[in-house]
N, C-alpha and C positions, 0 to 999 in steps of 0.2 A: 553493590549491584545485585549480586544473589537473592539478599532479603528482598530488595524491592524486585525481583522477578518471580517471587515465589509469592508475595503480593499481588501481585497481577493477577495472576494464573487464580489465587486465590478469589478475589474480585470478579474476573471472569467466570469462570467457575459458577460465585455464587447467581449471576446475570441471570448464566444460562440456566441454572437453576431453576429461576422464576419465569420463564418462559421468555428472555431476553434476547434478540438476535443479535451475536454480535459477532463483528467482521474482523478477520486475521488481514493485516495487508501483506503480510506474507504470501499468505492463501490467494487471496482475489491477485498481486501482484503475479503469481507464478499460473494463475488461470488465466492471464491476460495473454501471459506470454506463450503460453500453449498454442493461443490462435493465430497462425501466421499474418493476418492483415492487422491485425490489432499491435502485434511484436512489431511488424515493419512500421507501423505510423508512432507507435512510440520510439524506436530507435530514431529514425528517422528525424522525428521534432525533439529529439536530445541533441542530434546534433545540427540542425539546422535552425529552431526557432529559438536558440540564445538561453535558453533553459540550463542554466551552470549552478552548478553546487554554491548554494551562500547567494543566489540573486536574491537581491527581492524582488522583482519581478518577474512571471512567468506568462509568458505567450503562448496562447494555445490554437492551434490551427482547427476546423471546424470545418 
C-alpha cells in the first residue's frame, strides 16, 4: 500500500505538473462539510435515502 501511494502522489504530482486540475475527495468531501446546509442534506440522505455501505444502489434527493 505504501508503494502504491507514493505512486499516486507521484502521478498526481506529475497531472498538476502539466496544468491538470485535479480533485482530492478528501478536499472537496471536508469543504462540503464545512457548509452547514450541504452537511445537513448529506447527513440527512445517509441516513434516510437507504444510501449503506456496499449498496448498489444509491438514491439521491434533489
Amino acid at each position: 500500500m505504501e508503494r502504491a501511494g507514493k505512486e499516486h502522489d507521484m502521478f498526481v504530482e506529475a497531472l498538476r505538473d502539466r496544468g491538470v486540475l485535479v480533485h482530492s475527495l478528501d478536499e472537496l468531501l471536508s469543504a462540503t462539510m464545512a457548509l452547514p446546509e450541504a452537511r445537513r442534506w448529506l447527513l440527512d440522505c445517509r441516513t434516510s435515502c437507504g444510501w449503506r455501505q456496499g449498496s448498489p444502489g444509491r438514491r439521491w434527493r434533489t
